[in-house]
Every structure is written in structure tokens, then in C-alpha cells.
Steps between C-alpha positions, in 0.01 A plus 500: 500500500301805672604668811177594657487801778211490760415757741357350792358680793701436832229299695510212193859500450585214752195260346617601115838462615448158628231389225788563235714270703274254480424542141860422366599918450795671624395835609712822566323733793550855479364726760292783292280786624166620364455865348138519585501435859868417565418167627757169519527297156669194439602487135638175367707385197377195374771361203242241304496286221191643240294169560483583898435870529095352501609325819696801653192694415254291631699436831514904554116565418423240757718631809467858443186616591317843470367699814333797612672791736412853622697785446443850595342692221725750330346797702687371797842534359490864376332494210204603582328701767240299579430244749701163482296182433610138447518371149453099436747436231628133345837354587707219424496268233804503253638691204690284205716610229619184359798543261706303242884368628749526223772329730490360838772362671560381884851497570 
């Protein structure tokens, strides 16, 4: 059994949410912030057997998708004297730590 842990950015969280559903999984959602930019996460606990972590997987890689934002370069917050600019940077997508279950009960 593996307990798997995926950060999801906030603007996918309702299709992963739903695409788990669908799938069979039982999700936990926990509302989680970003360090970078302090943005909204979504991070679910997904309680799997070993043979469909693959499917859990797949099903997050497909509704989690990567995009591109502007922030204000450093300079603008302080750091630097000079004069602000926008930075493109990538968003989105998911992080996974996927992690063995010694016990699992649901009581």
C-alpha cells in the first residue's frame, strides 16, 4: 500500500479532484500555500494499493497542467535598486512524494 502526496496548483484542483473520483481513489484535500510565490495549492492524500499508484499518477499528470506568469522582478520588492521589470516564470503542474503505508485503517 503507498500513500501518495500531490501538490497541485489551485486552478487544477477541482479537475484532479474530480478525475480521482472518477478513477476509483479516495482523495483527502488539504488547502496548502506556496513558498515561492505564496500562491493557493491543493495537496491531496491519495491511500493506494502499489498496483494503482501508475493510475493515480497518470490521472494527475494529465489534469495538472504547467503555465507561464509574470512577476515583478526582484528589483521591485527591495532588493535591488534598479528598475522593476516583469519576469515570465513556469507554474503549475504537480509535485509527488509517493510513500510506503505500514497500516491503514478507515474506521
Amino acid at each position: 500500500m503507498k500513500l501518495i502526496f500531490a501538490i497541485v496548483n489551485g486552478d487544477d484542483s477541482h479537475a484532479v479532484s474530480g478525475a480521482l473520483m472518477s478513477g476509483g481513489f479516495f482523495a483527502t484535500k488539504l488547502a496548502s500555500t506556496g513558498g515561492f510565490l505564496s500562491s493557493g495549492n491543493t495537496t491531496f492524500l491519495i491511500c493506494t494499493d502499489d498496483e494503482k499508484v501508475d493510475k493515480a499518477l497518470e490521472i494527475i499528470k494529465e489534469k495538472s497542467h504547467k503555465r507561464k506568469q509574470f512577476i515583478q522582478s526582484a528589483s521591485s520588492v527591495g532588493i535591488d535598486s534598479g528598475a522593476a521589470f516583469p519576469v515570465e516564470i513556469s507554474i503549475g503542474g504537480a509535485t509527488i512524494f509517493i510513500t510506503d503505508v505500514e497500516r491503514y485503517e478507515k474506521v
